[in-house]
C-alpha positions, 0 to 999 in steps of 0.5 A: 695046373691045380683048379681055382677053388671057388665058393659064393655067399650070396643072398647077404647084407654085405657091410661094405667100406662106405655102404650097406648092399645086398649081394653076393660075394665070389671067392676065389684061392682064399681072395674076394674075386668078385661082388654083386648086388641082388638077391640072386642065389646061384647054383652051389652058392651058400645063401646067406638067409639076408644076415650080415656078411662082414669082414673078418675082425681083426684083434690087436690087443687081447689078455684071453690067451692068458686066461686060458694058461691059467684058469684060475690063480696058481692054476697052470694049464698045458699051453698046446692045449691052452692055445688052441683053445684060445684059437677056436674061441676065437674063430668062434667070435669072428676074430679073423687075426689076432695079435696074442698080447704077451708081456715082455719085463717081469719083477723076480726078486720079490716074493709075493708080488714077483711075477716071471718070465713067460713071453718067448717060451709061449711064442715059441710054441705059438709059431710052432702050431701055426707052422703045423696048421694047428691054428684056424685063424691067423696069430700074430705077436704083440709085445707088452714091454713093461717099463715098471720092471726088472728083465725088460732088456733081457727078454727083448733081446730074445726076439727078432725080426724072424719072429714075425714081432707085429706090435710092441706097446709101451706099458708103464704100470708105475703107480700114481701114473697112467692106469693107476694114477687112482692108487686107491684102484691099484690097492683094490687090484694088488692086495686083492691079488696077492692078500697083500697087507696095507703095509706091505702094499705100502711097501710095494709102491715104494719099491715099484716106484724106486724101480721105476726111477731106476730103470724106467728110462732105459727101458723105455729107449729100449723097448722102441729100438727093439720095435724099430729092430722088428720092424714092429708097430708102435703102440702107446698104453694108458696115455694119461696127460697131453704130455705122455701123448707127446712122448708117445709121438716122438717115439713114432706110435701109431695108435694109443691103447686105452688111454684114460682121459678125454685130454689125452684122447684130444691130443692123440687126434691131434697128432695123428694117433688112432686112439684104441678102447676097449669093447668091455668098456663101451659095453659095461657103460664105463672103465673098470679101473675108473678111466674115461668112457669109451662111450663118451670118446665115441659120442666126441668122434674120439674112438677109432679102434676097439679091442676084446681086450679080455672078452672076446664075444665083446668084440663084434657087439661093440662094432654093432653099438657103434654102428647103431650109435653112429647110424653107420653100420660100415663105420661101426664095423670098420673100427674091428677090421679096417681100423686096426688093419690100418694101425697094424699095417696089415694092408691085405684084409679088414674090409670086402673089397675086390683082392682082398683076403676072404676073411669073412664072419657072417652074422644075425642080428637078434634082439638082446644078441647079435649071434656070429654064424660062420666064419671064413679065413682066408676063404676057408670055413674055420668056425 
């Protein structure tokens, strides 16, 4: 019978559910066996110098993977490569568990705003590295349905329970609604983009609209059974108005990604949805795309998850701010691990507790930067 492999962190400021200790932490066959309060550095323990010792963050929405697959516009990188990569940037920002967010729906008969399909091709060779043990963290799938498209149907349909699919999210970048309600923002993003004219971004509202009248009903209906097929979490995206929340609730969303009032944050409280911001919001002081606060939804008590959204790094500084403006470092930090652990049913990690996961990030705080310094999946050291 093979021998329990055992290691200890001890002498570290263990950010636990409901308080701050110093302590040490037993792990045993990758799970947290024991944990005790003290200074104490047992022989064979790693001491943790009194730095932060906090679960592993778990990420639900992030667009880093995309951006190492392409660099830079037009530029397309080898994705083995691309995603491990991602991976190690990732282990590296104490990032436990990610959900790669890729999108499903494209628009492939125009020729300078098309843009094609991609998601179950890069699925592929991401459970591909993660069956040969390629991967130091643990990647899990989220499926960004685009309802403003033409294919959604089609590539849903490429999926199945035996991927594994964690989340589906609703998007509907439909323009005058939601993200782009503001068309002026959408205008500075799209013609920026593509070099398009005024006229012809004139011309691509009028078909993104005409598609979305078209089709947007029936991909909508499609994207929540495909999720129910999965076994997938339900996310909303962009929640604008009261009603697009009630709409979200009847379709048996958990949690509200980035939604872009205050009204519509109220009302995902209201109805039991966990609202989701992102960290480059609360750090930056505000929306990139002109959109509420995060910050403010954090003073109102309205934030309960926050995703890197495109900035990995940005993660765990939002966790620490949080914690810093709330005056509760457990709370801060629970908003990266134990919140989206929650929202994504993942009921064996996101906190330091007795038979839990040993996905742990030990962290120094320094003035100006909070610096990551090891991080331990499943119980083994992987950045």
């Amino acid at each position: 019978m093979p021998q329990s492999q055992e290691t200890i962190l001890a002498n570290a400021r263990l950010v636990l559910p409901d308080e701050t200790l110093t302590g040490s932490i037993l792990i045993r066959d990758g799970k947290i066996a024991g944990i005790e309060p003290g200074k104490a550095v047992p022989q064979g323990a790693l001491d943790l110098e009194s730095d932060l010792l906090i679960p592993g963050l778990i990420e639900l929405h992030t667009d880093n993977l995309e951006r190492h697959i392409e660099p830079r516009p037009r530029v397309k990188w080898p994705h083995s490569a691309a995603i491990i990569a991602h991976d190690a940037e990732l282990a590296g920002t104490g990032i436990t568990t990610v959900f790669d967010a890729l999108r499903v729906g494209s628009v492939v008969s125009k020729s300078k705003t098309n843009y094609g399909e991609y998601a179950r091709a890069l699925a592929d060779e991401i459970l591909a590295l993660r069956a040969a043990g390629a991967l130091r963290i643990s990647h899990l799938l989220h499926l960004r349905a685009e309802v403003c498209s033409e294919t959604l149907i089609q590539e849903l349909a490429k999926f199945g329970p035996a991927d594994g699919v964690g989340i589906v999210s609703l998007m509907d970048h439909t323009p005058g609604q939601r993200q782009f309600r503001d068309v002026s923002q959408l205008a500075a993003y799209v013609r920026g983009k593509h070099g398009l004219s005024e006229a012809e971004f004139e011309e691509h509202i009028a078909s993104q609209k005409a598609l979305s009248a078209l089709m947007g009903p029936a991909h909508e209906e499609a994207a929540v059974n495909e999720a129910r097929r999965f076994g997938a979490v339900l996310a909303s995206h962009d929640d604008t108005t009261e009603g697009d929340v009630a709409q979200s609730a009847a379709h048996g969303a958990r949690f509200a990604e980035f939604p872009t009032t205050r009204e519509a944050a109220l009302a995902c409280r209201t109805r039991g949805i966990a609202v989701m911001m992102g960290a480059p919001n609360l750090i930056r002081g505000g929306s990139h795309s002109g959109n509420i606060s995060a910050g403010l939804l954090a003073e109102e008590g309205l934030l309960d998850i926050v995703s890197s959204d495109y900035v990995p790094a940005a993660l765990l500084s939002a966790a620490l701010m949080l914690g810093d403006l709330w005056g509760d470092l457990s709370r801060g930090i629970g908003t990266v691990s134990a919140a989206p652990a929650r929202a994504a049913g993942l009921l064996d990690r996101g906190e330091i507790a007795l038979g839990k996961r040993a996905d742990l990030v030990r962290v120094r705080r320094m003035q100006g930067a909070d610096m990551p310094r090891g991080t331990w999946v499943a119980g083994q050291r992987v950045a």
